[in-house]
PDB file of N, CA, C and O in Angstrom, chain B, residues numbered from 101:
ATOM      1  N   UNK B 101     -10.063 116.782 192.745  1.00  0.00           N
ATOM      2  CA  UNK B 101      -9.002 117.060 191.801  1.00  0.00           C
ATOM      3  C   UNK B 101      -8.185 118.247 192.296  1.00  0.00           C
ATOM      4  O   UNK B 101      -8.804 119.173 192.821  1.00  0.00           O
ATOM      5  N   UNK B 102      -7.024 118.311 192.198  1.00  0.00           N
ATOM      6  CA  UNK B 102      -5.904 119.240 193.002  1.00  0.00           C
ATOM      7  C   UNK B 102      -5.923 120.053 191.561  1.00  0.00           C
ATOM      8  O   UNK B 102      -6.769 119.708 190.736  1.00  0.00           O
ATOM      9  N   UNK B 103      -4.886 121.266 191.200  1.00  0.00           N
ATOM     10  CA  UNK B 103      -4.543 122.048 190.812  1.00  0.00           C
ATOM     11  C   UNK B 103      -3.819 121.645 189.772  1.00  0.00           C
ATOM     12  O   UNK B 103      -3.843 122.090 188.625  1.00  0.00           O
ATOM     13  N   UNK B 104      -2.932 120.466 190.381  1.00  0.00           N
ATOM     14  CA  UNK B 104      -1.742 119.962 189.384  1.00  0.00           C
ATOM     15  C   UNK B 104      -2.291 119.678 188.649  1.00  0.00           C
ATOM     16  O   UNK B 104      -2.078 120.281 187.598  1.00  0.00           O
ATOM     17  N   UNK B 105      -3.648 118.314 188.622  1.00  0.00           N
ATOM     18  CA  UNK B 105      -4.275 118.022 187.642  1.00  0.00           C
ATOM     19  C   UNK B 105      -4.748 118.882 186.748  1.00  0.00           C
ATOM     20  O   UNK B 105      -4.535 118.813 185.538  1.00  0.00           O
ATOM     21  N   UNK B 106      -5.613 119.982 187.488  1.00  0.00           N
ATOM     22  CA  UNK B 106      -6.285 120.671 186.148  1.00  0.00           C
ATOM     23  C   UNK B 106      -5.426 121.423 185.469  1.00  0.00           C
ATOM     24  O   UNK B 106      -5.819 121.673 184.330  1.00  0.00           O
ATOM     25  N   UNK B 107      -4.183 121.967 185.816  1.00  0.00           N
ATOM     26  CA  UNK B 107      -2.892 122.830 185.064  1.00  0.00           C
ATOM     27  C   UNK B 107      -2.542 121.595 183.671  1.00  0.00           C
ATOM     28  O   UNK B 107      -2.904 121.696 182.499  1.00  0.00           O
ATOM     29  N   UNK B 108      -1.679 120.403 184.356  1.00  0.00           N
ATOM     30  CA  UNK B 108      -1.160 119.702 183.152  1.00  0.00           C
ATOM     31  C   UNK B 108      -2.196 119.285 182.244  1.00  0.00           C
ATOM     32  O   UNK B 108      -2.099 119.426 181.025  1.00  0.00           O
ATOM     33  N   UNK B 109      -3.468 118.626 182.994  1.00  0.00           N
ATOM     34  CA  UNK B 109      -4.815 118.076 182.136  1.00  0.00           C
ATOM     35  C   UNK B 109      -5.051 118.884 181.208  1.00  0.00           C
ATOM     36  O   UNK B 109      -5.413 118.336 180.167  1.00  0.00           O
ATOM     37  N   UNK B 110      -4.971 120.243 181.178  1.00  0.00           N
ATOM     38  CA  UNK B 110      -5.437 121.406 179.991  1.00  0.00           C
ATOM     39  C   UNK B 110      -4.546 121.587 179.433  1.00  0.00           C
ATOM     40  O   UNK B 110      -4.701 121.864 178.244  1.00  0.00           O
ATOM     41  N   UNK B 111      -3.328 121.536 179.916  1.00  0.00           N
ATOM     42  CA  UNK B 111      -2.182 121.761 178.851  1.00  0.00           C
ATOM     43  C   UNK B 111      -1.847 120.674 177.864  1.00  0.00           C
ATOM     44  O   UNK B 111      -1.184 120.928 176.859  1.00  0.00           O
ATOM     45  N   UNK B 112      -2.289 119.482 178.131  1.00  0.00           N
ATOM     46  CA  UNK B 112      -2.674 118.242 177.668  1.00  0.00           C
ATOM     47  C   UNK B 112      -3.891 118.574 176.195  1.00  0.00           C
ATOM     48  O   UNK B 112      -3.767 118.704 174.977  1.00  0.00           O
ATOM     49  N   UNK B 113      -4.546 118.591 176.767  1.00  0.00           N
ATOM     50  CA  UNK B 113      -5.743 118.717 175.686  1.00  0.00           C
ATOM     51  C   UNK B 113      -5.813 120.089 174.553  1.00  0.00           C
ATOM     52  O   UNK B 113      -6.236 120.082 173.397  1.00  0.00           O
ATOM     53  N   UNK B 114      -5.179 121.345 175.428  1.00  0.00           N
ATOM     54  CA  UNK B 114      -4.989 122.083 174.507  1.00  0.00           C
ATOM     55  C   UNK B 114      -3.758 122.079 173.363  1.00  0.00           C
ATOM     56  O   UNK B 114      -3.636 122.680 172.296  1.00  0.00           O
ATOM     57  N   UNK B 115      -2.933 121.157 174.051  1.00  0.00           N
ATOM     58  CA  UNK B 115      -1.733 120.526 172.896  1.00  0.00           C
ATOM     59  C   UNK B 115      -2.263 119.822 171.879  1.00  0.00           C
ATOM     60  O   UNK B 115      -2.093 120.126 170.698  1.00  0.00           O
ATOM     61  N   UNK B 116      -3.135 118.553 172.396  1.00  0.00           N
ATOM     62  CA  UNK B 116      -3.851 118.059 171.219  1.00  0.00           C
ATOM     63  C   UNK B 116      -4.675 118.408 170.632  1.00  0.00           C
ATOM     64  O   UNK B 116      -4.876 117.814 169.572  1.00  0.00           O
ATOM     65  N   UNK B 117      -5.354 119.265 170.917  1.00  0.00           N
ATOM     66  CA  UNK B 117      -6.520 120.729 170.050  1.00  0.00           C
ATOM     67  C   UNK B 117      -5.296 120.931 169.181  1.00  0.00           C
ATOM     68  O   UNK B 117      -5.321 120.219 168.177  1.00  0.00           O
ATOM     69  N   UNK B 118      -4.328 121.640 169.284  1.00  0.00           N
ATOM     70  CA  UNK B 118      -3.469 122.566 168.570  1.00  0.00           C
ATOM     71  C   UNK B 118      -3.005 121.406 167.165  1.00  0.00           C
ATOM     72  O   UNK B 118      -3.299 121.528 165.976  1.00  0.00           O
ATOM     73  N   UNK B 119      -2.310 120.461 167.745  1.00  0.00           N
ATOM     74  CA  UNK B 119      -1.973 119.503 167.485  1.00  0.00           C
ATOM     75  C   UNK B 119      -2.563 118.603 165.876  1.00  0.00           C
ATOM     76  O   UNK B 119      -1.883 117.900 165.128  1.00  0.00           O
ATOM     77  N   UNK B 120      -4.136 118.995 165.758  1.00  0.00           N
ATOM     78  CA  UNK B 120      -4.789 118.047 165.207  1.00  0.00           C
ATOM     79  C   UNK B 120      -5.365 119.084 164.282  1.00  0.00           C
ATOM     80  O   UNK B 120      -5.887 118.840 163.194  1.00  0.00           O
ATOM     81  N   UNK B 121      -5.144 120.795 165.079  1.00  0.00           N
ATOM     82  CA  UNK B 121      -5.605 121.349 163.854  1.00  0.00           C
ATOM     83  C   UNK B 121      -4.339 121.982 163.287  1.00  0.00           C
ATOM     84  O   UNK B 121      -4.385 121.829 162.067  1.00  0.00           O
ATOM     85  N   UNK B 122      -3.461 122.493 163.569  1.00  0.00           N
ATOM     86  CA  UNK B 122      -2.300 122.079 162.613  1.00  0.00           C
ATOM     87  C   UNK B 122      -1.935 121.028 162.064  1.00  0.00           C
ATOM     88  O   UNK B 122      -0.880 120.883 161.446  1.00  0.00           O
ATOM     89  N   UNK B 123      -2.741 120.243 162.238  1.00  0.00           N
ATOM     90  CA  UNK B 123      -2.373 118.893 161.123  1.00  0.00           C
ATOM     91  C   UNK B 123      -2.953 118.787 159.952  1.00  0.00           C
ATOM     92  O   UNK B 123      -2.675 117.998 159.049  1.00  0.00           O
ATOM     93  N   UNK B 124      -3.508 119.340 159.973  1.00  0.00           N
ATOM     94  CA  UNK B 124      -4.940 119.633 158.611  1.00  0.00           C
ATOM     95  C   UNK B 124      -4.282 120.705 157.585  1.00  0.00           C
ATOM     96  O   UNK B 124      -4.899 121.436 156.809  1.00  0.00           O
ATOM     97  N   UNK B 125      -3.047 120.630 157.749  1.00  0.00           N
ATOM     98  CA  UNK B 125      -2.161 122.093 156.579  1.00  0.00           C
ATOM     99  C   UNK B 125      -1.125 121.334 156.196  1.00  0.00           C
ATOM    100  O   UNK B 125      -0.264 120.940 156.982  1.00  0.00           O
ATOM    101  N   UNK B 126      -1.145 121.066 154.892  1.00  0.00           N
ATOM    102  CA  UNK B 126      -0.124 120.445 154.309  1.00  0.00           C
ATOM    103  C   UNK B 126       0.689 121.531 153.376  1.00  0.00           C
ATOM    104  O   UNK B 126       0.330 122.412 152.596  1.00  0.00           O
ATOM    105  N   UNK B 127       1.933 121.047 153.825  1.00  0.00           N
ATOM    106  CA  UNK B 127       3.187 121.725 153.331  1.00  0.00           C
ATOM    107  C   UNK B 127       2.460 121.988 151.382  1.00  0.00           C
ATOM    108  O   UNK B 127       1.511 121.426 150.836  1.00  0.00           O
ATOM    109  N   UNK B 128       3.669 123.322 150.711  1.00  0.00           N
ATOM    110  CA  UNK B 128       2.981 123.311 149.681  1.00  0.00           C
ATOM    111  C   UNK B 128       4.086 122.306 148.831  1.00  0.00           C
ATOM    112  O   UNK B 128       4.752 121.487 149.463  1.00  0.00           O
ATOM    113  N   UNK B 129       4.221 122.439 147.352  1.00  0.00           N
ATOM    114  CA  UNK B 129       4.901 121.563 146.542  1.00  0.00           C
ATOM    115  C   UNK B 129       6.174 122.270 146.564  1.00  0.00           C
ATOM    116  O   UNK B 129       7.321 121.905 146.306  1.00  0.00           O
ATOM    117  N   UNK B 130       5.631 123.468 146.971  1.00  0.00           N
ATOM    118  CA  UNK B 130       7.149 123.974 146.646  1.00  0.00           C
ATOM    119  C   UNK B 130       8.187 123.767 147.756  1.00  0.00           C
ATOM    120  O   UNK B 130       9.375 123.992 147.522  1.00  0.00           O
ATOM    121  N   UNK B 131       7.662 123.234 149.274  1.00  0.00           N
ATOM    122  CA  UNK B 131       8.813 122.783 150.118  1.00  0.00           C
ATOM    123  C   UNK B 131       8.474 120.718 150.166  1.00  0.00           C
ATOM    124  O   UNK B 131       8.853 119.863 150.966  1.00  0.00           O
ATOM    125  N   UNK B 132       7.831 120.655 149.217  1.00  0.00           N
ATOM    126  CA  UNK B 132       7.443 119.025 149.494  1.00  0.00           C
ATOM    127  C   UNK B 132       8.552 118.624 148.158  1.00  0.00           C
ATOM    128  O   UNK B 132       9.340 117.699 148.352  1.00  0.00           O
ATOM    129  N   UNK B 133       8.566 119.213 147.082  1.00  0.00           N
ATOM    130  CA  UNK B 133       9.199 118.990 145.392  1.00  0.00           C
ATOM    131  C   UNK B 133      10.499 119.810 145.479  1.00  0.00           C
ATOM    132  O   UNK B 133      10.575 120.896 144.905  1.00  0.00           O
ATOM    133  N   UNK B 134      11.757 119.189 146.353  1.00  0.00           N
ATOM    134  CA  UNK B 134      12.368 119.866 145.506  1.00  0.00           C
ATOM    135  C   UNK B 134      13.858 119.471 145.397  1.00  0.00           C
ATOM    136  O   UNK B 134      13.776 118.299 145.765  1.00  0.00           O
ATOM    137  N   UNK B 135      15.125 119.674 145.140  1.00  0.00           N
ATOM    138  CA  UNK B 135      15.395 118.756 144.107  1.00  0.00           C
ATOM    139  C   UNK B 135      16.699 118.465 145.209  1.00  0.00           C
ATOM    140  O   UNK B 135      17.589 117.652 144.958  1.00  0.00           O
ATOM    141  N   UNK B 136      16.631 119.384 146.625  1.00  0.00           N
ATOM    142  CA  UNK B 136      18.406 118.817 147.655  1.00  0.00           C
ATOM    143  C   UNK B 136      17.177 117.846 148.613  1.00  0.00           C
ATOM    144  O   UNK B 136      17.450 117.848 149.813  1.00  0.00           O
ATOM    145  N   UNK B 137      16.232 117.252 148.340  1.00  0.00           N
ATOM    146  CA  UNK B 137      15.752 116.569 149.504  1.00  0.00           C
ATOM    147  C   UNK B 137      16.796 115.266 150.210  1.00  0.00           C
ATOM    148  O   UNK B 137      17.674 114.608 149.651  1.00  0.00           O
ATOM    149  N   UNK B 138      16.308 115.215 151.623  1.00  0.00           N
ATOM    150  CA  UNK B 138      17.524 114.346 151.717  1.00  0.00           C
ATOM    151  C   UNK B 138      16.867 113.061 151.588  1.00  0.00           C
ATOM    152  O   UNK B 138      15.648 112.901 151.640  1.00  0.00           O
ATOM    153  N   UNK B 139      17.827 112.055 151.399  1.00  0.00           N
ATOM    154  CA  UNK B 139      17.461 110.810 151.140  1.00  0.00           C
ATOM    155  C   UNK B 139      17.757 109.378 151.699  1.00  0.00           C
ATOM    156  O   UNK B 139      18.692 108.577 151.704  1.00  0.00           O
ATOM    157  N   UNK B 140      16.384 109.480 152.200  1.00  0.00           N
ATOM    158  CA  UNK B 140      16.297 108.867 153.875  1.00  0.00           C
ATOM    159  C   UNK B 140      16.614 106.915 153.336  1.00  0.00           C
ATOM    160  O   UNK B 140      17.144 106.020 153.994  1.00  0.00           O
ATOM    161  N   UNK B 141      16.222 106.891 152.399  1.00  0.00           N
ATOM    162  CA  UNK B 141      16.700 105.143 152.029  1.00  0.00           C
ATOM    163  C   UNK B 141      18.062 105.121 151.919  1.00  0.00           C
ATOM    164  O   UNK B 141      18.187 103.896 151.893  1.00  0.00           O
ATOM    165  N   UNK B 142      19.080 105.499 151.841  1.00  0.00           N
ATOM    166  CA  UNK B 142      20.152 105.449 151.916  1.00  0.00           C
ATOM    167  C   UNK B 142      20.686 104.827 153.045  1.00  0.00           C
ATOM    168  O   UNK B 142      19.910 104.675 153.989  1.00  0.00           O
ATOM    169  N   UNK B 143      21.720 104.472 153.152  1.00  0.00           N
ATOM    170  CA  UNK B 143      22.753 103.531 154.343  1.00  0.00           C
ATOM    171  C   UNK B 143      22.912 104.694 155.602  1.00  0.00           C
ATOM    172  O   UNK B 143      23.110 104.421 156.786  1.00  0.00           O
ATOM    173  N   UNK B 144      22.774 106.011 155.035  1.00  0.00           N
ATOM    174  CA  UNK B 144      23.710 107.060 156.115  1.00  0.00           C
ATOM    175  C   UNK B 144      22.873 107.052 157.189  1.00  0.00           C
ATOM    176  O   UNK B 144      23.395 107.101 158.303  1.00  0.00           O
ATOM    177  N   UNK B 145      21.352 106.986 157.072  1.00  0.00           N
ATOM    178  CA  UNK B 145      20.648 107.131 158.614  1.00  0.00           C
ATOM    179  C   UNK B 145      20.300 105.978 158.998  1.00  0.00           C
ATOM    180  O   UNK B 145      19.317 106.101 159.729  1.00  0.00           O
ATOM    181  N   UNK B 146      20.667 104.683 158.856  1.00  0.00           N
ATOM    182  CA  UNK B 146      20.412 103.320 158.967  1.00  0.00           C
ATOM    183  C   UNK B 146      20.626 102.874 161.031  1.00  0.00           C
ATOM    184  O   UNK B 146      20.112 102.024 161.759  1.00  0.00           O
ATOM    185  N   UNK B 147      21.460 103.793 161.214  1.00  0.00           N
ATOM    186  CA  UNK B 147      21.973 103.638 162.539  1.00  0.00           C
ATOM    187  C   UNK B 147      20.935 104.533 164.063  1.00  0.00           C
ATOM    188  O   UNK B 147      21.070 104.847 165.245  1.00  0.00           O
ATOM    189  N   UNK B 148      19.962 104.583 162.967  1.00  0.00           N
ATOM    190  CA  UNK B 148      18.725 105.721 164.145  1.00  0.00           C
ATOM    191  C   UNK B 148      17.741 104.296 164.609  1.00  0.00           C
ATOM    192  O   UNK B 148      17.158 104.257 165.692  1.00  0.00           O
ATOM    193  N   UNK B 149      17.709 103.666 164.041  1.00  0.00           N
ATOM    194  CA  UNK B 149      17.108 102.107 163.994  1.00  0.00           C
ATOM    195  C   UNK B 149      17.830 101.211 165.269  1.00  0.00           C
ATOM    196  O   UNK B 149      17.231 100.419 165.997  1.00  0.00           O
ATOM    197  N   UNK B 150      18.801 101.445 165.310  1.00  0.00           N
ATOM    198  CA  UNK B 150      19.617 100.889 166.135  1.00  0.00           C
ATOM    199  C   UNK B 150      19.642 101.738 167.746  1.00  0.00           C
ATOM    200  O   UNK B 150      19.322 101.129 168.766  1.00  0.00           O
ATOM    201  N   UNK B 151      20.029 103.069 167.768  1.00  0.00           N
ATOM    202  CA  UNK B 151      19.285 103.529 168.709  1.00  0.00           C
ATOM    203  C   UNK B 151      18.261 103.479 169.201  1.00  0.00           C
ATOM    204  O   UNK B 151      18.167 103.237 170.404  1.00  0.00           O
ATOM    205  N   UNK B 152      17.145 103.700 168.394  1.00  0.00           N
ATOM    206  CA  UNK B 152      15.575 103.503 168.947  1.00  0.00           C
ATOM    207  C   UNK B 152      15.223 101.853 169.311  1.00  0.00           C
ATOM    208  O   UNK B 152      14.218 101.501 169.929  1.00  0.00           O
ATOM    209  N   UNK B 153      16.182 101.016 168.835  1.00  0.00           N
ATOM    210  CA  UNK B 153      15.973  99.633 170.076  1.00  0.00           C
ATOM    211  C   UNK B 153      16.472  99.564 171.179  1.00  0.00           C
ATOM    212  O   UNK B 153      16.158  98.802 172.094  1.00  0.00           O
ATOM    213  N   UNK B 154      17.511 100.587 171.147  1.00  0.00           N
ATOM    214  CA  UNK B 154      18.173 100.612 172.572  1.00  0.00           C
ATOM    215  C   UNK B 154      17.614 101.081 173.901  1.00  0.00           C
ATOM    216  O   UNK B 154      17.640 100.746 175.085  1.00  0.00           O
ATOM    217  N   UNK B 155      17.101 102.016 173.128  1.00  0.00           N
ATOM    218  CA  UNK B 155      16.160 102.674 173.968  1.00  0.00           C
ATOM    219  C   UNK B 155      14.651 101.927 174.446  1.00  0.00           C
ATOM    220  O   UNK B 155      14.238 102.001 175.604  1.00  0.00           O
ATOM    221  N   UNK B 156      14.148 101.429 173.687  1.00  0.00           N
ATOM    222  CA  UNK B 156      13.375 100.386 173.766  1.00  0.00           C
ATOM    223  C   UNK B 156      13.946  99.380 174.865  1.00  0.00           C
ATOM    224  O   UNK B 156      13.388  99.323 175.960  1.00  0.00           O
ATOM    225  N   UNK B 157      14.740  98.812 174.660  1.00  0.00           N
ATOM    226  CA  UNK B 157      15.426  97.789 175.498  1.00  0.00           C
ATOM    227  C   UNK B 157      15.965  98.313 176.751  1.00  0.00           C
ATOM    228  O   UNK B 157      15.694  97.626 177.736  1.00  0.00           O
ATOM    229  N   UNK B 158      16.390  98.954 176.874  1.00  0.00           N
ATOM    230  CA  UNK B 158      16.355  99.693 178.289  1.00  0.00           C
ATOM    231  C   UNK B 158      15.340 100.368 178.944  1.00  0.00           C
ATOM    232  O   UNK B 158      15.432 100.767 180.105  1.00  0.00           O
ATOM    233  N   UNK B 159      14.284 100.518 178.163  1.00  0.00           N
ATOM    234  CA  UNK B 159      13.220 100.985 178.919  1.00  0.00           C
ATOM    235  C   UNK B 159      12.073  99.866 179.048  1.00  0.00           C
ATOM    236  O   UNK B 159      10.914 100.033 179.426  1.00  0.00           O
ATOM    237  N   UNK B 160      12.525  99.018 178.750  1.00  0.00           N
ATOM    238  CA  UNK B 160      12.075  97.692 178.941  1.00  0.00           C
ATOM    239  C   UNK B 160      11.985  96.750 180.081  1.00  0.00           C
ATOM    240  O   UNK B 160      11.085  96.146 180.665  1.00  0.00           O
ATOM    241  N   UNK B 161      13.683  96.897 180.193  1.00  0.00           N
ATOM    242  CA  UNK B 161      14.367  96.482 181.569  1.00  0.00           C
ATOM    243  C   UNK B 161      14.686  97.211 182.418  1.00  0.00           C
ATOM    244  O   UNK B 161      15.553  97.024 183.271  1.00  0.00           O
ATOM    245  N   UNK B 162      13.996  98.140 182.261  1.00  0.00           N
ATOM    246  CA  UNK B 162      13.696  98.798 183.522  1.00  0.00           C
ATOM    247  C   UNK B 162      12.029  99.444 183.660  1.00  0.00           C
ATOM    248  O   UNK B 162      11.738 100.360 184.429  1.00  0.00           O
ATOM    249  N   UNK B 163      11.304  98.930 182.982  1.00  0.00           N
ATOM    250  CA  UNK B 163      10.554  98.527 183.338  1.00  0.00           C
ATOM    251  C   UNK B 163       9.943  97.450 184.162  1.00  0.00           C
ATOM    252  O   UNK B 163       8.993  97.426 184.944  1.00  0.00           O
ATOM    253  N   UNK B 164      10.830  96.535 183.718  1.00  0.00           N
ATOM    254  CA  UNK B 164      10.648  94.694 184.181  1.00  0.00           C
ATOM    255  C   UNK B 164      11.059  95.009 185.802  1.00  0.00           C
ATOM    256  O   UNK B 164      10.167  94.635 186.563  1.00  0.00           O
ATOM    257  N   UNK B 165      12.099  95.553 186.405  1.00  0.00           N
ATOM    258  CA  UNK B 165      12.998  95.839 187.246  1.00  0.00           C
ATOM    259  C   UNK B 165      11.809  96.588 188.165  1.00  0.00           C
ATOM    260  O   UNK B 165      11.880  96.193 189.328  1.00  0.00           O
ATOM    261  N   UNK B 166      10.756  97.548 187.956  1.00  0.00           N
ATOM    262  CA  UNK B 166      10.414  97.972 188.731  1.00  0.00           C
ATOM    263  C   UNK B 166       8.780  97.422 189.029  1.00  0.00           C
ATOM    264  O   UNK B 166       8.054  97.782 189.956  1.00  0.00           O
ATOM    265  N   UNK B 167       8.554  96.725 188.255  1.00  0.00           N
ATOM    266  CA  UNK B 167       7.440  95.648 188.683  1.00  0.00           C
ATOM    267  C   UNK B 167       7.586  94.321 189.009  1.00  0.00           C
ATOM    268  O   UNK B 167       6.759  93.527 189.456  1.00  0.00           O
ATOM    269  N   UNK B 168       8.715  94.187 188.735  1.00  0.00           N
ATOM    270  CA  UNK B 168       8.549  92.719 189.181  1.00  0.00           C
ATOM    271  C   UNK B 168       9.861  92.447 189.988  1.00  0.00           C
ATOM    272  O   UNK B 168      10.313  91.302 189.983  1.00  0.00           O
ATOM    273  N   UNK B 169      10.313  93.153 190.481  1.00  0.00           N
ATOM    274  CA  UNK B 169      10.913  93.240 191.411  1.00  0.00           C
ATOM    275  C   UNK B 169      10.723  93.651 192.846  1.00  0.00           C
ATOM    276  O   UNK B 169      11.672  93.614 193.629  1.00  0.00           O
TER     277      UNK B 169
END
């Protein structure tokens, strides 16, 4: 194992250490309840859906492009 590995490999695992125990803290009511939340069912962010296939789809076909080509 070279250097590179063990540098990113730990920075890896200590992200997901960090990761999993900051996940265990939930926001309180008072930033979860309150009354300017924005409101994500609405039409206005409908178009992030549409990006994230694009992206999908191009990383798709170019995926395809570099294996099976």
């Amino acid at each position: 194992m070279d250097a590179n590995t063990l540098i990113f490999g730990s920075m890896a695992v200590i992200s997901l250490a960090a990761f999993f125990y900051l996940g265990k803290f939930k926001a309180s009511p008072k930033q979860t309840q309150r009354d300017d939340r924005i409101n994500w069912s609405s039409g206005k962010y409908g178009f992030i859906k549409y990006i994230i296939l694009g992206v999908a789809v191009i990383l798709g076909i170019s995926l395809l492009i570099k294996f099976v080509f």
